[in-house]
KEGU-15622 format. One record per atom (N, C-alpha, C): residue number from 1; residue in one letter; atom name; y, z, x. Coordinates in steps of 0.1 Angstrom, whole numbers, m for minus. Layout:
<nodes>
   rogu   balum   drense   north      up    east
    NUM       A       CA       Y       Z       X
...
</nodes>
This chain:
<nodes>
   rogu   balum   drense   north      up    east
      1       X        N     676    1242    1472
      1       X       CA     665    1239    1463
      1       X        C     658    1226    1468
      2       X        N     644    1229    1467
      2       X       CA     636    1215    1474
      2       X        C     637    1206    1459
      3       X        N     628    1193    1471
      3       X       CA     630    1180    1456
      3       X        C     624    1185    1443
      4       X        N     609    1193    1449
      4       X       CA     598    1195    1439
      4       X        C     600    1205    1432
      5       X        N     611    1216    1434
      5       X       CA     621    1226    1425
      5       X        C     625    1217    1420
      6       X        N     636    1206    1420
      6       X       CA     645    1199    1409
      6       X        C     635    1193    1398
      7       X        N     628    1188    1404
      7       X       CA     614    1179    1396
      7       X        C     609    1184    1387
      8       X        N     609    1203    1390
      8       X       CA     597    1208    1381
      8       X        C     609    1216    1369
      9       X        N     619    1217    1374
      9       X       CA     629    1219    1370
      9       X        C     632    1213    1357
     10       X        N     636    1197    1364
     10       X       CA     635    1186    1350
     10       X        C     624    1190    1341
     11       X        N     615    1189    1346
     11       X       CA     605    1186    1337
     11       X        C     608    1196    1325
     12       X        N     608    1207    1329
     12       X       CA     603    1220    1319
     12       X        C     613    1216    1310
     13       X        N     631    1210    1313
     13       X       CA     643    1216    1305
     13       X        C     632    1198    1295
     14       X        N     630    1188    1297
     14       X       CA     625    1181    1291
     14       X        C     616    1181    1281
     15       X        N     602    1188    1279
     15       X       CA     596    1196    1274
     15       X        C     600    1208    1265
     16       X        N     608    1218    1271
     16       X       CA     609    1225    1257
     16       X        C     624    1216    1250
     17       X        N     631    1203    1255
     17       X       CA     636    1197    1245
     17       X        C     624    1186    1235
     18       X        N     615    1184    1241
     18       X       CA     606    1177    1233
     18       X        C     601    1185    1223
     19       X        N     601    1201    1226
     19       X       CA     595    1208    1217
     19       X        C     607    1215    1209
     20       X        N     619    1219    1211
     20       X       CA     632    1215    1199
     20       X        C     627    1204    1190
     21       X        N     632    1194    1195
     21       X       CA     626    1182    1185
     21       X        C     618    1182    1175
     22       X        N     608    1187    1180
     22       X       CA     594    1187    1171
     22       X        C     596    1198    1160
     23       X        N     602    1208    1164
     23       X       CA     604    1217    1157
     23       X        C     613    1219    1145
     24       X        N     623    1209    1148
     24       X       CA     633    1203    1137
     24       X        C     628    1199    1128
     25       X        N     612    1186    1134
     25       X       CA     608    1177    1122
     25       X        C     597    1185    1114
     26       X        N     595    1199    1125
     26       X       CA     582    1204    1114
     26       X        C     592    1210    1102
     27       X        N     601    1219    1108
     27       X       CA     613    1228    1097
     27       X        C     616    1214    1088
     28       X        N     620    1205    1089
     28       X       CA     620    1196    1076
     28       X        C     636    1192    1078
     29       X        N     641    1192    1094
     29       X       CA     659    1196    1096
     29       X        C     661    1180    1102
     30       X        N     669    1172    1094
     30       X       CA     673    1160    1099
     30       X        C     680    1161    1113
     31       X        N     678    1152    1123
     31       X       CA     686    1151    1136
     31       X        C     686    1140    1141
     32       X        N     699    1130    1140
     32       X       CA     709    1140    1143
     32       X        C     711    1145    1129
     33       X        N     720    1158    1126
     33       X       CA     726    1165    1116
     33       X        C     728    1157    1106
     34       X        N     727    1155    1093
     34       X       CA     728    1153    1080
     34       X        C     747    1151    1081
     35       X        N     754    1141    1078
     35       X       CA     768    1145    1080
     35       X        C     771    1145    1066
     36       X        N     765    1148    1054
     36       X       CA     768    1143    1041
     36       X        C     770    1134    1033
     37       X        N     775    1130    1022
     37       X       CA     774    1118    1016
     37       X        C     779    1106    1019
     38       X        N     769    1095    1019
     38       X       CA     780    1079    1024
     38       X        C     790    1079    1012
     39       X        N     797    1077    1014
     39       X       CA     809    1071    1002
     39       X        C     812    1058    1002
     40       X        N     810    1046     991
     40       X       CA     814    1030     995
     40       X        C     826    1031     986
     41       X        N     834    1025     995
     41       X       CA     852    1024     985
     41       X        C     846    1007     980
     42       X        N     845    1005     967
     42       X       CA     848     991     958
     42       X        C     863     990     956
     43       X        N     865     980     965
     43       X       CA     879     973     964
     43       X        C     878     961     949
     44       X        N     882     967     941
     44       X       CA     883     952     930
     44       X        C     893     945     928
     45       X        N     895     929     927
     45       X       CA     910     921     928
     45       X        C     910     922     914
     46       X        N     921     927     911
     46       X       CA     923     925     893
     46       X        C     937     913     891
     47       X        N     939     908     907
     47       X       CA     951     895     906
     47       X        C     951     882     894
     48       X        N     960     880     896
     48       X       CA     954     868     882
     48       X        C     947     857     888
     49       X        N     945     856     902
     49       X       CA     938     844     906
     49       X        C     921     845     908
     50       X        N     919     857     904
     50       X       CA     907     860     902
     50       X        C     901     863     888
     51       X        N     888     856     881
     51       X       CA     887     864     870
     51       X        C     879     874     864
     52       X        N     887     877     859
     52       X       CA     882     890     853
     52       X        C     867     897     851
     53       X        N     864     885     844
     53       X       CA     850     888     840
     53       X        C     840     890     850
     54       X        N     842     881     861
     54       X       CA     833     880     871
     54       X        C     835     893     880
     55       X        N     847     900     882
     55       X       CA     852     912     892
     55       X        C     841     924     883
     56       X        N     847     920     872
     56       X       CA     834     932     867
     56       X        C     826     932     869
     57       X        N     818     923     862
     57       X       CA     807     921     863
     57       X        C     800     924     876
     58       X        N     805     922     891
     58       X       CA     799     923     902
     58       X        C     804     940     907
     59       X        N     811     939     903
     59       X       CA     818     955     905
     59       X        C     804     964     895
     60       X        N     800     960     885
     60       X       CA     790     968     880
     60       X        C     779     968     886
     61       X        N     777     955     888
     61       X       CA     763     956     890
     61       X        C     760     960     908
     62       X        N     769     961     918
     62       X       CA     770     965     931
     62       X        C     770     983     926
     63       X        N     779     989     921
     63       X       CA     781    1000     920
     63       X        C     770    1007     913
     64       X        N     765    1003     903
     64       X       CA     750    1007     898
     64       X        C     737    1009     908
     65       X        N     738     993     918
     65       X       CA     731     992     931
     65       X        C     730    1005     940
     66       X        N     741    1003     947
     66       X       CA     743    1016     956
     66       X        C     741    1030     949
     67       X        N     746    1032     937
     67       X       CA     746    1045     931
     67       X        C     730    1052     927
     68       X        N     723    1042     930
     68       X       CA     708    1047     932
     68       X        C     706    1052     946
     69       X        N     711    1045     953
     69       X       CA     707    1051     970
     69       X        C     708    1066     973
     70       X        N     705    1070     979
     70       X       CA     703    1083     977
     70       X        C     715    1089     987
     71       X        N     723    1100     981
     71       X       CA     735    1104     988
     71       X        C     742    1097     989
     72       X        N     746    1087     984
     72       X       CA     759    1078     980
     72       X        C     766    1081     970
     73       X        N     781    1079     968
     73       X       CA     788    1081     964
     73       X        C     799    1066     964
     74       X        N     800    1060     952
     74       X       CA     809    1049     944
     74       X        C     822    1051     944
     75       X        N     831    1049     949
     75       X       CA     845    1054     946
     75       X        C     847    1038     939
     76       X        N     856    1039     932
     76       X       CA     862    1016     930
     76       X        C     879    1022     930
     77       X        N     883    1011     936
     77       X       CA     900    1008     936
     77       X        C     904     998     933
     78       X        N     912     999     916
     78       X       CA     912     983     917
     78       X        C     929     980     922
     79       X        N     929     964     927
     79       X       CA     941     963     936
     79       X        C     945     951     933
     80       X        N     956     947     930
     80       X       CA     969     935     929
     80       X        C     976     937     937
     81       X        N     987     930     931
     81       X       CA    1000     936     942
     81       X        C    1004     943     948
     82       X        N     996     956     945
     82       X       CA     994     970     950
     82       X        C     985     977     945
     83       X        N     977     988     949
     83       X       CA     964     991     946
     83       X        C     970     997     932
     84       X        N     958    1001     923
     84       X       CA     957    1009     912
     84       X        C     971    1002     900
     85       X        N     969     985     899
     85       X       CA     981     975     893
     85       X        C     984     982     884
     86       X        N     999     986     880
     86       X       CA    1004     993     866
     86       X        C    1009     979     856
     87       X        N    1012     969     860
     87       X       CA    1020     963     850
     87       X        C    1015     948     853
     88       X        N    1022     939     845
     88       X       CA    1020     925     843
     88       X        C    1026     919     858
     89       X        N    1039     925     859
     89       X       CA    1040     919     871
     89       X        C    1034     921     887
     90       X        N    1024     934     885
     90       X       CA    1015     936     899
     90       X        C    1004     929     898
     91       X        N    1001     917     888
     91       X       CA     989     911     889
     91       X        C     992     896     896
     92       X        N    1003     894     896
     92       X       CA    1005     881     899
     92       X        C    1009     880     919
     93       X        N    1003     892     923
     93       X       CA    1003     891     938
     93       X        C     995     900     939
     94       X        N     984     895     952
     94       X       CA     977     902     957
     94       X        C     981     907     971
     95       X        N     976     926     974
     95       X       CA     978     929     986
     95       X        C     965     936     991
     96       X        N     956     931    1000
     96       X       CA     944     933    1005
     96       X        C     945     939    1013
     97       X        N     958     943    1023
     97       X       CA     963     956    1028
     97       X        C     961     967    1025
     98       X        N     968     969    1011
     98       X       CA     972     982    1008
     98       X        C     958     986    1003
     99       X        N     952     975     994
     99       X       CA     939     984     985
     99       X        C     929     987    1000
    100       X        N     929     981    1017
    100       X       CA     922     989    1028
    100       X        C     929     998    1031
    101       X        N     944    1000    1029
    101       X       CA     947    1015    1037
    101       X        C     944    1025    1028
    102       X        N     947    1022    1015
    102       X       CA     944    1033    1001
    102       X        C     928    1036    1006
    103       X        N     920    1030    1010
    103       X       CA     906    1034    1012
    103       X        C     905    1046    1023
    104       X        N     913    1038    1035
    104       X       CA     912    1047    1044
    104       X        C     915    1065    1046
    105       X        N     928    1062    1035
    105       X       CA     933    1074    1035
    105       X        C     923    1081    1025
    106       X        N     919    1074    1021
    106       X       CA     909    1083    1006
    106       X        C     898    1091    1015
    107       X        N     897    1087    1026
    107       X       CA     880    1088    1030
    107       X        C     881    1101    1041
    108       X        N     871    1110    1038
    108       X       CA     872    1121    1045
    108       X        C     866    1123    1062
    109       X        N     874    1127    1067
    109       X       CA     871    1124    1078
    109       X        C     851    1124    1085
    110       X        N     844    1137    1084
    110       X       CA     835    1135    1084
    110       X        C     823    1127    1080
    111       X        N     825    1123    1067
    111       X       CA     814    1112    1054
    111       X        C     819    1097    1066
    112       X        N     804    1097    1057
    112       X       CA     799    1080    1061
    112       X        C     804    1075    1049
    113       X        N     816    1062    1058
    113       X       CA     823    1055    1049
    113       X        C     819    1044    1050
    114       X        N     819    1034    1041
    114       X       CA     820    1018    1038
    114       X        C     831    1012    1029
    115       X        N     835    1001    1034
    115       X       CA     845     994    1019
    115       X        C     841     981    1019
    116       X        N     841     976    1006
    116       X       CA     831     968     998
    116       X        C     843     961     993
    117       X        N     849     952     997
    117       X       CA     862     941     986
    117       X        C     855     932     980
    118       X        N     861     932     967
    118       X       CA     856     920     957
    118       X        C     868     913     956
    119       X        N     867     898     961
    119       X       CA     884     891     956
    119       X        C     878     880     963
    120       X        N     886     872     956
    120       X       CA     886     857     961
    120       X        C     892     856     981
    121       X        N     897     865     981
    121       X       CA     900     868     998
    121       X        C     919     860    1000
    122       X        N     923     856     988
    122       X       CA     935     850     987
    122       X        C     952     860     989
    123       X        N     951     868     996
    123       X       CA     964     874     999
    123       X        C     979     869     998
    124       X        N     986     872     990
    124       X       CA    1003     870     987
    124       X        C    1008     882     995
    125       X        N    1004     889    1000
    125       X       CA    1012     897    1008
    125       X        C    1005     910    1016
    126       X        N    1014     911    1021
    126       X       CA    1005     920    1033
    126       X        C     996     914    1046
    127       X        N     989     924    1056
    127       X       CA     984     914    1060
    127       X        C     972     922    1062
    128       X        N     963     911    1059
    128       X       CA     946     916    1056
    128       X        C     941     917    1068
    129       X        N     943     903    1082
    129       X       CA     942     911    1094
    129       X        C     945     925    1105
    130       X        N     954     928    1095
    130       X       CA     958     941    1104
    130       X        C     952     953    1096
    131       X        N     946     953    1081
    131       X       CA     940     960    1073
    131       X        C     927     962    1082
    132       X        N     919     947    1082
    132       X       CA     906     946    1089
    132       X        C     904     955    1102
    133       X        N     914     951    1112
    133       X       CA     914     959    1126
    133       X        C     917     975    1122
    134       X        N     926     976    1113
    134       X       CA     928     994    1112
    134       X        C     913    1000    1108
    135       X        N     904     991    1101
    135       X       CA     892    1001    1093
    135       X        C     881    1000    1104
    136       X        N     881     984    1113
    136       X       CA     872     991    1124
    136       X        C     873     998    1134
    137       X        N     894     999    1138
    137       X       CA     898    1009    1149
    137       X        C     891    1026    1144
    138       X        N     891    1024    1125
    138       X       CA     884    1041    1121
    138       X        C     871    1034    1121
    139       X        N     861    1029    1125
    139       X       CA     847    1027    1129
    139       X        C     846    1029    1115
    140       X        N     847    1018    1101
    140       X       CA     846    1017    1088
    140       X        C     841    1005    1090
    141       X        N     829    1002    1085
    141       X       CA     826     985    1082
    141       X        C     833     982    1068
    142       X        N     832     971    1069
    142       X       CA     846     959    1056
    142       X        C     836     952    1051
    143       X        N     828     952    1043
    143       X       CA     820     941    1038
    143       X        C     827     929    1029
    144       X        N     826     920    1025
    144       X       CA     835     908    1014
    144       X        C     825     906    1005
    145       X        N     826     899     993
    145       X       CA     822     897     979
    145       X        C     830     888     975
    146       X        N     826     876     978
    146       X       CA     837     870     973
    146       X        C     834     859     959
    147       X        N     843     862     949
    147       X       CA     845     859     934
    147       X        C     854     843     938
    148       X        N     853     842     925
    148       X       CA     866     828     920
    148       X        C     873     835     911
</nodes>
């Protein structure tokens, strides 16, 4: 095959990809492919060293935020000493661990994930660095919010 075969060659497979393209945007077909809904995990500290009023409060008013965007989807987890705290004594330690792995495993493999923590960033246990690296090893951004 001469140069000016390979050349005219290119060109053509170029062109009717330019005209794929175009044809996606006339049909009305997102590309790349639409992968379905972002989901943002709200991590909320419900520990006692955080308060109360203020976790709410920004937990509402973020989740109202996003919940306008279009194709989003709000999940919230609230987390002490362990995610989803049952008792008096899971508020008095915080684990910023578990409420990122509870995220991770929540999140479906193909959706566009985010996780959103609200907490003063004060950990009693676990370790928040090795939470952090697991959500960007799954290509998850970690955003902070950080309360008193």
């Amino acid at each position: 095959m001469t140069a000016r075969a390979i050349r005219t060659a290119v060109a053509m497979l170029l062109q009717l990809g330019a005209v794929a393209l175009l044809a996606l945007v006339v049909l009305g077909r997102p590309w790349p492919a639409d992968r379905g809904d972002a989901v943002v995990y709200l991590l909320a500290d419900r520990s006692a060293s955080v308060a109360t009023d203020e976790v709410r409060g920004v937990v509402v008013d973020m989740s109202d935020g996003i919940s306008r965007a279009a194709r989003t989807v709000v999940r919230t987890i609230d987390f002490a000493g362990r995610p989803e705290p049952a008792s008096e004594e899971d508020i008095r330690s915080t684990d910023i661990e578990a409420a990122i792995d509870l995220a991770l495993s929540r999140r479906a493999s193909p959706s566009r994930t985010m996780i959103v923590v609200v907490s003063d960033g004060n950990a009693t246990s676990g370790d928040t660095r090795r939470a952090l690296q697991s959500a960007a090893d799954a290509g998850v951004p970690v955003l902070w919010r950080a309360v008193e």
